[in-house]
Every structure is written in C-alpha cells, then in structure tokens.
LOLUM-449271 format. One line per field, with one value per residue (C-alpha): residue number from 1; residue in three letters; x, y, z. Coordinates in steps of 0.05 Angstrom, whole numbers, plus 5000, padded with zeros to 4 digits. Each point is the difference from the previous one (the first is absolute). Layout:
N
i <- c(NUM_...)
aa <- c(ALA_...)
u <- c(X_...)
v <- c(Y_...)
w <- c(Z_...)
//
This chain:
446
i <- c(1_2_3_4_5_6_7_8_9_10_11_12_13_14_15_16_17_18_19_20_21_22_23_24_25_26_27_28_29_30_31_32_33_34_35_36_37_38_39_40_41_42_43_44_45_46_47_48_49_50_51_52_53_54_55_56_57_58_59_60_61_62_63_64_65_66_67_68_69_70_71_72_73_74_75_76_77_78_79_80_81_82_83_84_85_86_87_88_89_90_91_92_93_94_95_96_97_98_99_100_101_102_103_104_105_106_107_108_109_110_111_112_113_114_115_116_117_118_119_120_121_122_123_124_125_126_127_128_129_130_131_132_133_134_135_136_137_138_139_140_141_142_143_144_145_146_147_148_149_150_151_152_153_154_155_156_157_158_159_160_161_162_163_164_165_166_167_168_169_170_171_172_173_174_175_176_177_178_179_180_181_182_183_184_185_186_187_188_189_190_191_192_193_194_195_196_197_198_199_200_201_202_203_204_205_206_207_208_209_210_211_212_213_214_215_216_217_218_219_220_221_222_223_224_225_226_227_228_229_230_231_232_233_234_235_236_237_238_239_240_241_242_243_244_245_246_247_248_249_250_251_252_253_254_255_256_257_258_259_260_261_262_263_264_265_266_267_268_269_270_271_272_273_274_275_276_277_278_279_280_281_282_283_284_285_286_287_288_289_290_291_292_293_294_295_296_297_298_299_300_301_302_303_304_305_306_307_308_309_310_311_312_313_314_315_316_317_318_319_320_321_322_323_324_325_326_327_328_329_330_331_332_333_334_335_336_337_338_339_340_341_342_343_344_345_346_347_348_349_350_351_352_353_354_355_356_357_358_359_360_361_362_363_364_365_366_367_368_369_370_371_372_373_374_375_376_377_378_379_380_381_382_383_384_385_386_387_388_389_390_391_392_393_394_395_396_397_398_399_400_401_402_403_404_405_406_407_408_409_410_411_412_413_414_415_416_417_418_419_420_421_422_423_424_425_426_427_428_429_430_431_432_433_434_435_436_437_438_439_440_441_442_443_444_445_446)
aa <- c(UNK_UNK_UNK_UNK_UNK_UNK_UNK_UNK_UNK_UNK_UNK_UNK_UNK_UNK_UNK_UNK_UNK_UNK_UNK_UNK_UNK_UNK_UNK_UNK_UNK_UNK_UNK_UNK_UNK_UNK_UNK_UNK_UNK_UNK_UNK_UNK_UNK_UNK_UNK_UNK_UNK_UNK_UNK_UNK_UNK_UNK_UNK_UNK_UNK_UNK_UNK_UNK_UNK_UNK_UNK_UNK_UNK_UNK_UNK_UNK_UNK_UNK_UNK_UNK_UNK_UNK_UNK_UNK_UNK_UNK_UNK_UNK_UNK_UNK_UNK_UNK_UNK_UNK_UNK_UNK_UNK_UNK_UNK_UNK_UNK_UNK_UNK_UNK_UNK_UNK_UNK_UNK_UNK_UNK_UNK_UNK_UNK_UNK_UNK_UNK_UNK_UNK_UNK_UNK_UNK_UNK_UNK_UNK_UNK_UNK_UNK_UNK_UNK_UNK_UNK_UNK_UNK_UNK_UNK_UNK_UNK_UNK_UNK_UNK_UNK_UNK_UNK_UNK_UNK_UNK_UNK_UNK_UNK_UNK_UNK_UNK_UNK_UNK_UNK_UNK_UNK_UNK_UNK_UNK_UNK_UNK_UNK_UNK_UNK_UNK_UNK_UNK_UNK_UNK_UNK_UNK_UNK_UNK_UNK_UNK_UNK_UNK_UNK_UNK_UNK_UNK_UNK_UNK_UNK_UNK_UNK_UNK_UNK_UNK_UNK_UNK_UNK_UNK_UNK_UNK_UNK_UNK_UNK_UNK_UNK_UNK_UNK_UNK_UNK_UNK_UNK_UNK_UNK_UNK_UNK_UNK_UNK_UNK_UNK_UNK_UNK_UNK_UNK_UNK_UNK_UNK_UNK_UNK_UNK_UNK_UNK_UNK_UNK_UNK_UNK_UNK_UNK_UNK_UNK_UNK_UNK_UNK_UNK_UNK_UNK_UNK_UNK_UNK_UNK_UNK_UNK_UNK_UNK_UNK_UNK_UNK_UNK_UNK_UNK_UNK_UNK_UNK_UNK_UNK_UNK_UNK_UNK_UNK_UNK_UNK_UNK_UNK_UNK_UNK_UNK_UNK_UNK_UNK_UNK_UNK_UNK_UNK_UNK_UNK_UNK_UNK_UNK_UNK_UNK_UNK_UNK_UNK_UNK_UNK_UNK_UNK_UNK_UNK_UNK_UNK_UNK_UNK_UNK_UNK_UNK_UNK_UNK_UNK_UNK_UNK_UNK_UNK_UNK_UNK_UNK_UNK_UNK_UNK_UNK_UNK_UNK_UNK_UNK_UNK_UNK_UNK_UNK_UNK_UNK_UNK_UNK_UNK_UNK_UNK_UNK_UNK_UNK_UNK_UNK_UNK_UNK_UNK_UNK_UNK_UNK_UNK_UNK_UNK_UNK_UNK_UNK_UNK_UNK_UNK_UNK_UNK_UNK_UNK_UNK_UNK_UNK_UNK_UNK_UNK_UNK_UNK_UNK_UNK_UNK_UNK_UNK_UNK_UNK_UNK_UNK_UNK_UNK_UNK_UNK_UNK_UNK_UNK_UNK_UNK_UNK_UNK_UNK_UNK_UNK_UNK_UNK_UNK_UNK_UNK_UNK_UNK_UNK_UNK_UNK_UNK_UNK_UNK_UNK_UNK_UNK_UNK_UNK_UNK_UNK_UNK_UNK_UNK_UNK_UNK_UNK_UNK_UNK_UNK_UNK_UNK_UNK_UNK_UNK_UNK_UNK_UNK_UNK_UNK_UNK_UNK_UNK_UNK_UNK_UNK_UNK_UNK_UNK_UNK_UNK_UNK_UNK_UNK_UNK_UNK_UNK_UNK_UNK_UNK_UNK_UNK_UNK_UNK_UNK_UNK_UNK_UNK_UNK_UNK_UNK_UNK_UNK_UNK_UNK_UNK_UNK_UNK)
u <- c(3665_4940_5015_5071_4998_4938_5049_5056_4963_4969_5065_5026_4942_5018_4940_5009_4961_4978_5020_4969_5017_4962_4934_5009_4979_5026_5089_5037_5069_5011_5066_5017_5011_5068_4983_4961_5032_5035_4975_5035_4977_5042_4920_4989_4926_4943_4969_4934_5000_4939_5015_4935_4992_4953_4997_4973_4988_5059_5048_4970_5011_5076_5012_4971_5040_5066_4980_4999_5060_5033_4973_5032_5066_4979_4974_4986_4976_4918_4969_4928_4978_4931_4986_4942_4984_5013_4923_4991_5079_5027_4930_5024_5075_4980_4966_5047_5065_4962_4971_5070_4974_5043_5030_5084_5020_4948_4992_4996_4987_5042_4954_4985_5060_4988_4934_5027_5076_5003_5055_5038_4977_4942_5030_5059_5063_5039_5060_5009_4993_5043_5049_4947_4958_5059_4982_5078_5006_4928_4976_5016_4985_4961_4945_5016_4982_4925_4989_5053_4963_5048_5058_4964_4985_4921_4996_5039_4975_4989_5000_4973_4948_4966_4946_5000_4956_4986_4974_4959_5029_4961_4941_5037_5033_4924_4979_5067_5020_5073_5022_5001_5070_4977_4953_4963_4994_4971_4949_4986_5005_4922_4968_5036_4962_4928_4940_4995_5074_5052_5081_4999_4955_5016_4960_4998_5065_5037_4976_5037_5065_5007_4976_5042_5061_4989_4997_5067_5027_4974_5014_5072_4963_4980_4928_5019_5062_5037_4976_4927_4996_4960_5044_4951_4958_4932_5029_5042_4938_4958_5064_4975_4929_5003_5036_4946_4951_5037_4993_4940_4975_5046_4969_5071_4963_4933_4961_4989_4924_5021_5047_4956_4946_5043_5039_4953_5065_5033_5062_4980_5043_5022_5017_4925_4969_4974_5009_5077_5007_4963_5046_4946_5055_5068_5040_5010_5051_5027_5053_5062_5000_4924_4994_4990_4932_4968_5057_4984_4925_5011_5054_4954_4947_5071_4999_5079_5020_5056_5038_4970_5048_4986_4995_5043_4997_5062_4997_4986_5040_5000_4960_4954_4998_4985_5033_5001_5013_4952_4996_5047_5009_4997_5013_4960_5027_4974_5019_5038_5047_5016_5064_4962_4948_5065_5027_4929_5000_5068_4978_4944_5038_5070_5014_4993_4949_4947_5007_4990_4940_4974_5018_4977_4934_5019_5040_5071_5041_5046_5047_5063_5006_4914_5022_5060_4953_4943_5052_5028_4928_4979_4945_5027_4954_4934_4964_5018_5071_4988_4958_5053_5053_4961_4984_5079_5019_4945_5010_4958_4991_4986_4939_4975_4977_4941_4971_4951_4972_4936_4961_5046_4978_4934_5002_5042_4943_4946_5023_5005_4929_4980_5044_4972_4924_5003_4984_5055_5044_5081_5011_4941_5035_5074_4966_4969_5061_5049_4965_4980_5064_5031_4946_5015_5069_5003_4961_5041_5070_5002)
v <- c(4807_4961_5044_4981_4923_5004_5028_4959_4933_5037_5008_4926_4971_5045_5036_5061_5061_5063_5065_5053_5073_5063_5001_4924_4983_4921_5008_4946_4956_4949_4957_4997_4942_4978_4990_5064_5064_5050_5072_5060_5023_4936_4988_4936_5020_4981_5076_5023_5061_5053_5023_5051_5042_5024_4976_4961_4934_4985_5040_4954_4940_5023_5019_4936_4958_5049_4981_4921_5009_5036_4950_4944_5036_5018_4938_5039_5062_5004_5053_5007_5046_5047_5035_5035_5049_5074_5019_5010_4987_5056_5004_4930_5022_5058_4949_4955_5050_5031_4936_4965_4942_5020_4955_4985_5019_5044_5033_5076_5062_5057_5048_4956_5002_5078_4980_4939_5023_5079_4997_4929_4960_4972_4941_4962_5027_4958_5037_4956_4929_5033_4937_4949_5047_5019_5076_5020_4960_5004_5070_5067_5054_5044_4946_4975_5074_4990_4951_5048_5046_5024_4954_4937_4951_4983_4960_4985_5023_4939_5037_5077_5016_5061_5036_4998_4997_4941_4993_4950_4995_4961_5044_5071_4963_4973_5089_5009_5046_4999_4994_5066_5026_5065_5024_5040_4941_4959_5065_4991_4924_5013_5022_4953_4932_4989_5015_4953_4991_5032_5001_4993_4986_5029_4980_5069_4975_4978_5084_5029_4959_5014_5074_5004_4979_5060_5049_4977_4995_5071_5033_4952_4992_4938_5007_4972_5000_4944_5036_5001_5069_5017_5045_5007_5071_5002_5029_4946_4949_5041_4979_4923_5005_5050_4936_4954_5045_5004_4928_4994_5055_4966_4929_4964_4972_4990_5036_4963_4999_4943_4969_4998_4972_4937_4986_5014_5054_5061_4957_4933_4943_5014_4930_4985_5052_4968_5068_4997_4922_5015_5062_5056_5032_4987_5028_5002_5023_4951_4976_4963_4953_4985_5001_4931_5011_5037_4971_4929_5001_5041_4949_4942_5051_5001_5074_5033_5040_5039_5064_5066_5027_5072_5060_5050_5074_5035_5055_4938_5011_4936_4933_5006_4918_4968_4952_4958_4926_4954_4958_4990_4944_5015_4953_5009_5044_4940_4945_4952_4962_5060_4960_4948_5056_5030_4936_4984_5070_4991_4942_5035_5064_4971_4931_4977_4943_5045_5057_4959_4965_5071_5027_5068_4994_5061_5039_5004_4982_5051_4933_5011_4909_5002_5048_4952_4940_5016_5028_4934_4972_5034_5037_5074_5022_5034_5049_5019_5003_5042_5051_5006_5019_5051_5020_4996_5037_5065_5007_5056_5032_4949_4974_5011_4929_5044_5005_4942_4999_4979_5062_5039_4955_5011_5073_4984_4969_5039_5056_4964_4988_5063_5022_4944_5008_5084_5003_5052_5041_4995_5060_4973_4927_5021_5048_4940_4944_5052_5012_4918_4985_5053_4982_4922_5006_5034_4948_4938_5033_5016)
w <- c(7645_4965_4935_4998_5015_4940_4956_5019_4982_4934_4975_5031_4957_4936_4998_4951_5018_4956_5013_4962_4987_5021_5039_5029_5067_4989_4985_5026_4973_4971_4972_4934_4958_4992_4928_4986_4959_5040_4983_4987_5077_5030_5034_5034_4998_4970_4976_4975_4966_4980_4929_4970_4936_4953_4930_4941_4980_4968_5054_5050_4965_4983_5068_5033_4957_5023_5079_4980_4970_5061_5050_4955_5014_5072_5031_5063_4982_4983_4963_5009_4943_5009_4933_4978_4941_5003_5027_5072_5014_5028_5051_5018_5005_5046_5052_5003_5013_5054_5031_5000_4956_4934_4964_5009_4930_4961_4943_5000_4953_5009_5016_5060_5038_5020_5025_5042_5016_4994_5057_4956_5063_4971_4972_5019_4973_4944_5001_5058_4958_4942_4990_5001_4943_4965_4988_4992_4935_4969_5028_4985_5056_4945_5001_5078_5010_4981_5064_5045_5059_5050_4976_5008_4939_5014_4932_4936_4936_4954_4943_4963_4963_4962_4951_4936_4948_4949_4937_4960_4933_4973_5009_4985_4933_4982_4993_4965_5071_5022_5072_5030_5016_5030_5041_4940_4965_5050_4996_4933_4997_5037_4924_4962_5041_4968_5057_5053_4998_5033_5004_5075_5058_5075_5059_5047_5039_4939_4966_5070_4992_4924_5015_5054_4952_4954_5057_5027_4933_4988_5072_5024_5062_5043_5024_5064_5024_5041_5064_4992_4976_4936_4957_4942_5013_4970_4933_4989_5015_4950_4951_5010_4998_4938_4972_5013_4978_4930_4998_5007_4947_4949_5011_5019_5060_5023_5048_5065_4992_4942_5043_5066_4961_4957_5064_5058_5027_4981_5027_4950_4993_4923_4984_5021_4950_4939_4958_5019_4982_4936_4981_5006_5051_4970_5050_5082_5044_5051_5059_4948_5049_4986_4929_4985_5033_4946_4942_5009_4988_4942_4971_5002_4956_4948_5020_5014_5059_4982_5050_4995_5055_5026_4939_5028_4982_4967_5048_5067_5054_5013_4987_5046_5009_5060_5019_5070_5031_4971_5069_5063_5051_5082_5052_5065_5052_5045_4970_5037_4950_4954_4970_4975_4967_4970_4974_4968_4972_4966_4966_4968_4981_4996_4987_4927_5016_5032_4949_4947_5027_5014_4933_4986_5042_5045_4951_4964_5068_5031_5022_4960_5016_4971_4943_4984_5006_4961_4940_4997_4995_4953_5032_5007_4936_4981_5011_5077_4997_4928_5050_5054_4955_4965_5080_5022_4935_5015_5073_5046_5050_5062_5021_5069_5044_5020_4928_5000_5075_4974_5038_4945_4952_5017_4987_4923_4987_5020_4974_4928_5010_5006_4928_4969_5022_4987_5078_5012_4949_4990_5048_5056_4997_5010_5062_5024_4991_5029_5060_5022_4982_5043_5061_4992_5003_5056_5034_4977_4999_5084)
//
C-alpha cells in the first residue's frame, strides 16, 4: 500500500522516472509529455536501451551520431551505446550471454549465433517484430536465412561480404607487371618483383582462406558443410597447402618468419606493416566489406587499389569464393521493451536518415529502402560494392557458419606455420589439419 500511494503522488507531482532495458533492477513509469514525439511503438515511456558492437574509430563515430539522430526522432527512447575494438570481444560477449548482463540490441558475427542459439532460442525472435522492422519490403529470405535456426529470425543481416584479392597498381605498374588474371600468373608475378618485394603478403589465416579457395575451386566441395561436418578428406587438404607451398617457392608472398618478425604476429594487422604501406607487398587478400582498411592508408601514400577478384581455373568447378554476412543485429532474448529495440534498429538499417549517417561503415546494406538511399546520395561507389559484384557474379559453393570458430582458426593457422617454418611436409600438414579439424568439430558441433 506504501508503494502504490508513493507512486500515486510521484506521478501527481510529474516526476518522470527511467526505465531501462535488459539487466535493470530500477524499471518504473512515468507520463509523457504532452508535447514530446510520439514513437513508432505508441510508448508513453521513457526507455533506455543497451546498444554494443565491435568496430573502428570511424564506425563508432558514424554510429554514435546515427543513435543522436534516432533519439532526436524518439524523444523517449535512450540508447546507451558500449563499443569496443575487435580484441577480447567475443571473451566479453561469452560472459555476458551466460551471466544475463548482455546488452538489448547487439551486434553479432555469424558464426556466433550457432555457439549462442544452436536450437534458434538463443536470441529473441524478430520474425515476431516483422512490421515494426520492415523485413517484407527490404529483406529477402535468401539473406533472412543466414540469421534463421529452426524457423526463428535471431538477427538481420546488415549487409554481405567476401574474399578477394587486391592489388596495388601503383606498385605492380612501377616493375612494368600486369595484374594477374589467373592463378599461373599470380605464380609467376613472384620473379618478376625485385628482392625484398613481393606481389602479395598473407598472414597464416589469410594463406588458409586463399588456399582454401583454390581447393574448392579445384575439388566443388565446401570444407565444412552447413552442418558442422568437414567434407574436405586429407587429399583434398593436401590440394590447399600444396597451394601455399607454391606460393611461397615462387616469392608471391612472404614467409611468415618475415611477417612474425615486422608485425610481432603471423595474424599482423596489414595496414600497420610499414613494408605494406611502403609497397614492398603490393598485394593482400581481404573481407570487401573491409577494404578501405588497407586502401585508405595506401591512398594518402598516392598509391591505387584496384580489384584483383578471384583467378579462376578454366577447368574450376566453381569459384571457390567465400562469401558470408559481414555483421548481423540480435535483440536480447531478455529484453524487456523489444519494440522499441526494433524500432531503433529500423532506423539504422531502414530509414533514410540513419543509413545515411551510417554510410557504408558496416558494408554495402542488404536494405532495399538503405540501397535506395545511399544511390540517391551518391555513396553506392568504390571499391566494396566493385568486390561484391565480382562476388554475386562468381557464386560457390556455401559457406558453413562453423568455418571460423576460432579453435578452427586456431588449427588454419597453425598448420600454416608449420608449411611456412619447414616444421612438417605438404602430406604431414594435411594429416595433421584433417585430423584437429575432425576432433574439434566434434567437440563444438554436439
């Protein structure tokens, strides 16, 4: 009875409470101005919101100014953003699902949601807040699939990405070598770069995903499929490596001993490497939707990035490419004012004002209303969307969400390693990839 009459003469007086999202201990009402905006969820409350991701400085920046922009529009709704950089994420993401302390809306990668929602109850289903996203007239179900388990939408793709390689121009047209078109000449393009330089440079995870490419392109295979199960035997493995090792016996790339000791990492930022900015590796193979990462830096050095695409065999079955969503957006299973998180969602993917103020920070959108927006801005150009249409126009075989579990990853790269270092031969390393790859899987795929 004391709680009620307390409440009673809070809202006599016209005090306005906060109510926040997920993982609040302190929700309570309050009445809404007579002269505030009314938002899309007809909410008389005042809202706080969670919002997290990954990212870099300028993503930040473009998405911060996208949540001031929504909560100009939304008078009622408060986003509370918690961003960080890529390191140490995913650790964080992993105590905070199973604590119950995630965020409301969050950033995900695909390869997450198997490891957070195998059974599609992980996170709270969006098929549920369709009108309020829009997914009939913006989505189609061929990318909806991607954030699908057991007929329940966990996240939206914002938008695709995939390998390929890129070339610096500048650099190949200073030794008179044309842009590779095929895979031999990318071979021989190695003897035609003066010593110290080389056509391309491949951290040990970066040599797995372009080797991989090649084997599939060779074999027609996935190496995972959509299941979990590894499909590649240890023949077509020895395929990849082989690869590498040609590589690295026709200098295209260097071996990791050079790379671990310039960048402190067989896995080196590129765009940190001062023999990359400096064009002694004129070459790299990278996410489209991440291009601008190594592009930029080499732009301000008057150096020109130009599309190297995938070389593709005459006799290829098929292109081998990867290809995958760059990023996707959840909402908490728990969260308590999932409209709202849907209606702050659809601003960012949907409505012309927060696309444009997020630009192309998280990739070419899959939004048919942010496709439309950003064409009539002017900002549908470059290098990225030049990538995915090489990528839509040489399709493959899919690629599984289980691929880049980063115990897998660990393997890819350790078993690079070993090529690169002479620590194992072609036929020991595919023995040894093939059977951790079999072992973890059958640990994380249950």
């Amino acid at each position: 009875m004391k709680k009620l009459v307390a409440l009673a003469l809070a809202a006599a007086l016209g005090i306005s409470t906060l109510l926040t999202g997920c993982g609040s201990s302190n929700n309570s009402t309050s009445q809404k101005n007579s002269s505030a905006k009314t938002s899309e969820s007809q909410s008389a409350k005042q809202v706080t919101l969670r919002f997290s991701w990954w990212g870099y400085d300028s993503l930040h920046q473009a998405t911060l100014n996208a949540i001031k922009l929504f909560e100009q529009k939304y008078p009622n709704i408060k986003i509370k953003a918690e961003y960080a950089g890529w390191n140490g994420y995913l650790d964080k993401q992993t105590t905070q699902i199973a604590g119950g302390t995630a965020a409301d809306i969050m950033q995900i990668n695909w390869n997450w949601i198997p490891i957070f929602s195998k059974d599609g109850n992980g996170f709270y289903d969006l098929n549920k807040l369709a009108d309020v996203l829009h997914l009939k007239e913006n989505y189609s179900d061929n990318y909806l699939k991607y954030g699908t388990v057991n007929g329940k939408l966990n996240a939206i793709p914002v938008s695709m990405t995939g390998r390929v390689i890129w070339f610096n121009k500048t650099i190949f047209d200073k030794y008179n070598v044309p842009i590779p078109k095929t895979w031999d000449d990318l071979i021989s393009s190695g003897n035609k770069f003066p010593n110290g330089t080389y056509p391309m440079i491949l951290g040990a995870y970066d040599a797995w995903l372009l080797s991989e490419t090649y084997a599939v392109q060779m074999t027609g295979k996935p190496f995972i499929d959509g299941n979990g199960k590894l499909v590649f035997d240890e023949n077509d493995i020895k395929i990849a490596l082989q690869f590498y090792k040609k590589l690295l016996d026709n200098k295209v790339a260097p071996g990791l001993q050079m790379v671990v000791n310039e960048g402190g990492s067989s896995n080196p930022q590129i765009n940190e490497l001062p023999s990359f900015l400096e064009g002694k590796y004129a070459g790299f193979y990278q996410w489209t939707a991440a291009v601008a990462q190594e592009a930029d830096p080499l732009k301000q050095k008057n150096m020109e990035t130009v599309l190297g695409g995938i070389p593709i065999e005459s006799g290829a079955k098929v292109s081998g490419a990867i290809f995958k969503p760059t990023l996707l957006f959840a909402i908490n299973k728990d969260c308590k004012y999932p409209k709202e998180a849907a209606t702050f969602l659809n601003f960012i993917l949907n409505d012309p004002e927060g696309v444009k103020a997020m630009g192309l920070e998280r990739g070419t959108p899959l939004s048919k209303s942010a496709v439309d927006a950003l064409t009539k801005a002017g900002l549908l150009n470059g290098l990225e969307p030049e990538g995915l249409k090489f990528l839509y126009d040489h399709p493959s075989v899919p690629f599984s969400p289980y691929f880049e579990d980063p115990k897998l990853q660990s393997i890819y790269t350790s078993t690079m390693e070993q090529i690169s270092y002479n620590r194992l031969s072609v036929d020991e390393a595919a023995k040894y990839m093939y059977e951790n790859v079999q072992k973890t899987l059958s640990e994380i795929v249950k």
